[in-house]
N, C-alpha and C positions, 0 to 999 in steps of 0.2 A: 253280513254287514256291508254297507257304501263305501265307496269311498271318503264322501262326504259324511259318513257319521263317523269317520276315523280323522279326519283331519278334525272336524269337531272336537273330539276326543283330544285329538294334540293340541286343540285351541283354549280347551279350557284347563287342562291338566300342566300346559304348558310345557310342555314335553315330547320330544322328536318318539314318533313310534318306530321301529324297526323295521328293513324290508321284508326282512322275514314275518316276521308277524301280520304286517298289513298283507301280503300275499294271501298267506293261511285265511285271516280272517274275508278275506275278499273271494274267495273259493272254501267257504269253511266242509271242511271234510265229515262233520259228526250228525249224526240224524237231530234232529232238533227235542225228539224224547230223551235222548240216551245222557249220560251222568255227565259226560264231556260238556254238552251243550248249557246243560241242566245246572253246574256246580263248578267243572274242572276249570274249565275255557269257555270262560262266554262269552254270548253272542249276543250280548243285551244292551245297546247302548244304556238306558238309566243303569241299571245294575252297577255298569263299569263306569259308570260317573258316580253312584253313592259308595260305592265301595273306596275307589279312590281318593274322594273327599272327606268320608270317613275317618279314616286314620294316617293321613297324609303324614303325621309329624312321628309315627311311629317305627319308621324305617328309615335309611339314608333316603336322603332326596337321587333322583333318578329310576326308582324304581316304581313301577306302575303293576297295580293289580291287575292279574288274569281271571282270578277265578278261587276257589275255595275247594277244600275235601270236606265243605259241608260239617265239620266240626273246629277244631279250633286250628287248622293249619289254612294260611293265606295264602296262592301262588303268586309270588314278583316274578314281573321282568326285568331283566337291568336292561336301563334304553342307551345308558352312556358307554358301556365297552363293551365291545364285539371281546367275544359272539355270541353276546348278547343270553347269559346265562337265566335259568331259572330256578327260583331259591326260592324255599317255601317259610314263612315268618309262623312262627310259633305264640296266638295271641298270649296261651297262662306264661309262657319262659318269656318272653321278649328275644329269642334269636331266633338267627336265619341258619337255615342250613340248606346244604346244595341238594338238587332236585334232578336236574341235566344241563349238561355244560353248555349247551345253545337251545335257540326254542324248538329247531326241528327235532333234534332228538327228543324236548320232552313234548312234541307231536305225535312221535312215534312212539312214545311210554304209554301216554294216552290211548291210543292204538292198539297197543298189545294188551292196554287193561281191560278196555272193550270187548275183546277177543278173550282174555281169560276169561271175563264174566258168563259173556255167550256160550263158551264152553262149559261153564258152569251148571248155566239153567239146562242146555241143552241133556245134560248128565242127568240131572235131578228129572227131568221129565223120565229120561230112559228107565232111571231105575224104580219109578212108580208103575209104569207101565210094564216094566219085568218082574213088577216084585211077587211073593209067593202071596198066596193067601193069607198067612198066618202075620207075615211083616207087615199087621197095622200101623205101626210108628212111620213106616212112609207115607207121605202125602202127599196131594198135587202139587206140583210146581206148575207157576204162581200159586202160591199159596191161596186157597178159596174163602172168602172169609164169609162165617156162620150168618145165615139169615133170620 
């Protein structure tokens, strides 16, 4: 992301964005495929303008959407106190609940869930490639879908 599509952002949202955060997204760390980019923390200016316009009245005022788990949880920033917390809004409950007490550390959640995942698929590859004969029920990781 710009600079210029971040002050954007602060122009139409009306809302001071964080240094931390404009940093991050101004050097954004996440491959542009991966869940980060994709759902967690995006990198989208419209995205992060219909997401925020969206449901602007459903949370306190100062808090700006980051991003989604892709189901029903929203990530907020809070832009008004340091240190600038992240809390995830719950659309079927309607509450928030804490996520990471500033945005670096949920940078660095983000991060390590990355890194779980990779270790993940990387396992699931091992164990097809190790498996006996007889152990059909393993399959390829990624999954190969039937032609």
């Amino acid at each position: 992301m710009t600079s210029d599509a971040l002050d954007l952002l602060e122009q139409r949202l009306a809302l001071p964005l964080p240094a931390p955060y404009r940093a991050t997204m101004l050097a954004y760390p996440f491959a542009p495929d991966s869940s980060a980019a994709e759902l967690w923390l995006l990198d989208d200016l419209p995205k992060l303008l219909e997401f925020n316009s969206k449901r602007a009245g459903s949370w306190p005022s100062g808090f700006f959407v980051i991003g989604t788990d892709g189901g029903e949880l929203t990530y907020l920033l809070d832009t008004t106190t340091p240190p600038f917390a992240v809390v995830a809004y719950d659309v079927e409950t309607g509450k928030l609940e804490a996520q990471a007490p500033d945005f670096e550390a949920f940078a660095r959640l983000l991060q390590d869930n990355l890194s779980s995942i990779g270790a993940d698929e990387r396992a699931m590859a091992e164990a097809y490639r190790n498996k006996k004969w007889w152990q059909f029920w393993i399959r390829p990781y990624p999954h190969r879908r039937a032609t």
